[in-house]
N, C-alpha and C positions, 0 to 999 in steps of 0.2 A: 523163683527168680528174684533176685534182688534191683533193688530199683536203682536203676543208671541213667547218665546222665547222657545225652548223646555226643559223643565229638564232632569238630569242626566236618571232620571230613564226612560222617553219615550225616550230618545236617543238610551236606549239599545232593544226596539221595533224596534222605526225607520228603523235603517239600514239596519235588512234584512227586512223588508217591503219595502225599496226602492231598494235594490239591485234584490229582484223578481217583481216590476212593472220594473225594467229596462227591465226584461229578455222578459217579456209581451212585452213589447213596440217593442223592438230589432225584437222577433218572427212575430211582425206584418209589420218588412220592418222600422219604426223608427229609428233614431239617438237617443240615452237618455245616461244623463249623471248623476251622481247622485254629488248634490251641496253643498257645508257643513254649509247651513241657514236650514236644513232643508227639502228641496228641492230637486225636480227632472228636469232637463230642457229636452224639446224633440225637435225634429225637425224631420220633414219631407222634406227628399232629393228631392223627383218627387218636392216640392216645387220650388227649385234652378232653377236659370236662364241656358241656353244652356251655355257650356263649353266657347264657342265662343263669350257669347253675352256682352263684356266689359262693355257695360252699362247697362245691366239689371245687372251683378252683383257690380255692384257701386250703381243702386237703388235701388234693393231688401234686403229688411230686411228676407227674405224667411219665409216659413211658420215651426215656433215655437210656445212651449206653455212653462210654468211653472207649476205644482202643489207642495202646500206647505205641509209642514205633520205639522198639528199642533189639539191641543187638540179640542174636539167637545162639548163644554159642561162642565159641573164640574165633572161627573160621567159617561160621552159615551164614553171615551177613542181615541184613532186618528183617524184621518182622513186624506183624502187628500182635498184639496181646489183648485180651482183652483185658480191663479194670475191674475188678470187683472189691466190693466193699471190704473191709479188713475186718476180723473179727472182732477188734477191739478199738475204741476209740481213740482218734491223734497218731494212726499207724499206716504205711503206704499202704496201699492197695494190693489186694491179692492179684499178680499176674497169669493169665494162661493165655499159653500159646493157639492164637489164631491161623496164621498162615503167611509168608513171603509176602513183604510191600511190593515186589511188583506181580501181585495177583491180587487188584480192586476187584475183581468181577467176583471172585471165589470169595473175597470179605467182604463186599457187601450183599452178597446174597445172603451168608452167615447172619451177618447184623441183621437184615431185615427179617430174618426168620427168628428170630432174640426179638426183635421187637413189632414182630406183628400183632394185627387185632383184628384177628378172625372171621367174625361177626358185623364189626363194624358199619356196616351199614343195614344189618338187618332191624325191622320195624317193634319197637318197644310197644309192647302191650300191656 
């Protein structure tokens, strides 16, 4: 998919379709932000390095995602996508389709399984 821009009139879809995947996300323990490309950014905390560990958070990019709201087709209406990296530097992002803006519950269950952390509270030995 090529990267679009969204019109006036899906703008006025959008926002509250991204302000209730925020609410989705947040309910599941997420960070999420809502972007003004379109965009939702999330982030998951258990990802972050210990509070103490200076260099893990100088190396950690932490565990984030993107999804973009953009049109599905000429006649499906939006959707969300997910962002991935582009294979080459200074190039949009690889789009794939996640699923219908108005099914928060169904993307962000998606997102949180993308960026879960398993383990996360199990005891370091």
């Amino acid at each position: 998919m090529s990267e679009s821009i969204l019109r006036v009139d899906e703008v006025a879809a959008w926002a509250p379709a991204a302000r209730a995947l925020v609410a989705e996300l947040e309910a599941r323990g997420l960070t999420a932000r809502v972007l003004s490309h379109g965009a939702v950014w999330v982030r998951n905390p258990a990802g972050d390095p210990a509070s103490d560990d200076r260099l893990g958070a100088l190396m950690s990019p932490g565990l984030n995602q993107e999804v973009w709201c953009r049109p599905n087709g000429d006649h499906v209406g939006l959707w969300w996508w997910w962002a991935w990296a582009a294979p080459a530097r200074n190039e949009p992002p690889d789009l794939e389709p996640l699923c219908p803006v108005d099914e928060p519950k169904r993307a962000a269950d998606a997102i949180a399984r993308v960026l879960a952390v398993p383990f996360a509270d199990a005891p370091v030995s």
